[in-house]
N, C-alpha and C positions, 0 to 999 in steps of 0.2 A: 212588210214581208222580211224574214231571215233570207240571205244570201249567203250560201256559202261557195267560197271561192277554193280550187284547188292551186298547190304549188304548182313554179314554174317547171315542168317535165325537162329535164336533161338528158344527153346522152350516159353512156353504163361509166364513162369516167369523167362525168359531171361536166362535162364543156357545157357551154346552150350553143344549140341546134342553129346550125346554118348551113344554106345550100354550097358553100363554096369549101366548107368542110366534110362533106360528104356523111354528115350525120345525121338528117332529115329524115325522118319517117312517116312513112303515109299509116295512119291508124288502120287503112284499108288491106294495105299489106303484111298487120297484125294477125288482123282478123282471117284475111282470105290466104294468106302466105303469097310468097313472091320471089322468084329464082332471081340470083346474082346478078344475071345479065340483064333482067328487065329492069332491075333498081339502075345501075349504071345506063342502060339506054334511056333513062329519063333524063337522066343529065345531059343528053347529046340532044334531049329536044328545050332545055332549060335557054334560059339569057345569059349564062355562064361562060366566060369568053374559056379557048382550048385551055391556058394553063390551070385555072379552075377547076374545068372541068376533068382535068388530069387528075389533081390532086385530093378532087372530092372522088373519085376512081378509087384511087387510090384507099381514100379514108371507108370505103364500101367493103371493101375485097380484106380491110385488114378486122371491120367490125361485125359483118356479116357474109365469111369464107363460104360459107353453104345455104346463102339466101334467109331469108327468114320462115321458117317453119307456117303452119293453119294453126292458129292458134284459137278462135272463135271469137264470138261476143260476148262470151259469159264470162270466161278466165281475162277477158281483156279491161270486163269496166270489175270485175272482183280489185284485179290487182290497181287499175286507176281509183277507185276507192278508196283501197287499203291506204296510197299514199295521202291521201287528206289531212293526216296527222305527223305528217313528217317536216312541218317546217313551211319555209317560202320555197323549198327547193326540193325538187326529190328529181332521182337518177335513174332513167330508163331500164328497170334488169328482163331481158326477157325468158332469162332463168326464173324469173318468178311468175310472169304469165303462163309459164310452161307447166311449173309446179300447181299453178290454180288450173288449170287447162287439167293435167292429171288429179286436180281433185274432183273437178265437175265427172270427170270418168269416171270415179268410185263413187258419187253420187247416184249417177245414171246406170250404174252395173247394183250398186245396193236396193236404187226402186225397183229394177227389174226383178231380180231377187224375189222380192217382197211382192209385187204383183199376182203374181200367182197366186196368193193366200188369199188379197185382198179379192180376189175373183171367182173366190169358189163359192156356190150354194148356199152355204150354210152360215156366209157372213155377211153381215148387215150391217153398213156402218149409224145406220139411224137406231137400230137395237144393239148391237153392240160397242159399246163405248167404254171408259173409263167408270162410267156411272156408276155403272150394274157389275162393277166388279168388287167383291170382298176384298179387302185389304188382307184376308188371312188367304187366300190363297195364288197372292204375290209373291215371288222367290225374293231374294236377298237380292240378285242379280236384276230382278225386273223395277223393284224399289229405288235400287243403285240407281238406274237410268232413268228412271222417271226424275228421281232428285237432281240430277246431273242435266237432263231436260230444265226444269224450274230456275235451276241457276244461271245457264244459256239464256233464259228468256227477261232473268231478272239484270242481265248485264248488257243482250241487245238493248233492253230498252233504255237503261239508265246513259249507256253509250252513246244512243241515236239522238238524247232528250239534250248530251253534252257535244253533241257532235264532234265527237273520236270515231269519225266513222271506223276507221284501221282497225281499233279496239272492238268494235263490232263487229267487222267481218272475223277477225280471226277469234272471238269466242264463239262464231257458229262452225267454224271450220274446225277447231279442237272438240268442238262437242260430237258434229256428226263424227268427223273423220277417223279420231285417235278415241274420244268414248262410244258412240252407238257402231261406227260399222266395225271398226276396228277390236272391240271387246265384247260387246252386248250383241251384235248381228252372230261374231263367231260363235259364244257363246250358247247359241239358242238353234243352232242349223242342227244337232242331233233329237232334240226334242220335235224339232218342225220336220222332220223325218221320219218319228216315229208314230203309233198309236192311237196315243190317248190324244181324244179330241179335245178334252178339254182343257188340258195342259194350251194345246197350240190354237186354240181359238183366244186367250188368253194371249201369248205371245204375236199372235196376228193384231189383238188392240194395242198390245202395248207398239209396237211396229208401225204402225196407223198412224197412233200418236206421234210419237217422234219425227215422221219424216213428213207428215201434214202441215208440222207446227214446224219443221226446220224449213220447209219450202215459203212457208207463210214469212217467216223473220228475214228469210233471201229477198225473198221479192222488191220493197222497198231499194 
């Protein structure tokens, strides 16, 4: 069996973590968030004698002023991932669990988006697929992301096969984020607005596709 190992996790200015420095983080208080006063009343139930326990106080109040935010489980193992490829060390930021934290939100607001479509009557994902679509009446714009799609899928994989996991997450995160919701999702909300049905049964597959196939390369 392959093993891989991650770097040793540090605090945001790289010390390593110890209780008597007050920069110990419970992953639990990542995920679930946790006010000021709870992190330091951990320490008054710790084997930290008073001066210790003072000074890791101290190191709480100066590193986390307004406790640590809910960050989840999704943005918490994205961003312990991402570090896999940084070395024997990588530096706690929880600016960037935050940032992935706000990406899974633009995930979970772009399915919902897109639900609707996938939900109505007249769409079948076992008849309507990519299959049975003509290539001539694909726009420029649904081409784009299809190709931009293919690329995403050709660099998870070649990433995961070299294990740069980092390198993997953030080609699925550029793809969804800055190409499909951020250009091709905008792009397409006045035709999914209007009319012609078959314009938008057409952007409904291509929609399907994207976010099928970005949830399937997340998963792992």
């Amino acid at each position: 069996k392959t093993i891989l190992l991650n770097p040793l996790i540090r605090d945001a200015q790289g010390r390593k973590m110890t209780k008597s420095l007050g920069n110990t983080i419970n992953i639990f208080d990542i995920i679930n968030g946790a006010e000021l006063q709870d992190l330091i009343n951990r320490l008054n139930e710790s084997y930290l004698d008073e001066k210790e326990i003072e000074i890791a106080s101290e190191g709480l109040r100066a590193t986390y002023p307004k406790g640590i935010p809910q960050l989840g489980t999704d943005a918490t193992r994205l961003t312990f991932i991402s570090y896999s490829q940084m070395g024997r060390k990588a530096n706690l930021n929880l600016n960037k669990i935050i940032s992935n934290r706000n990406f899974c939100n633009k995930m979970w607001n772009a399915i919902r988006y897109s639900m609707k479509f996938f939900n109505e009557e007249n769409f079948d994902i076992s008849r309507d697929n990519l299959t049975n679509i003509n290539d001539d009446s694909l726009s420029i714009a649904d081409k784009w992301i299809l190709n931009r799609l293919n690329k995403a899928i050709k660099t998870s994989i070649a990433s995961f096969e070299d294990f740069t996991l980092g390198n993997y997450i953030n080609s699925l995160i550029h793809f969804f984020h800055d190409e499909f919701c951020s250009i091709y999702l905008e792009s397409i909300k006045s035709t999914m607005k209007g009319n012609d049905e078959q314009r938008k049964k057409i952007k409904t597959i291509i929609l399907y596709e994207c976010i099928e196939t970005s949830l399937r390369l997340f998963h792992p």
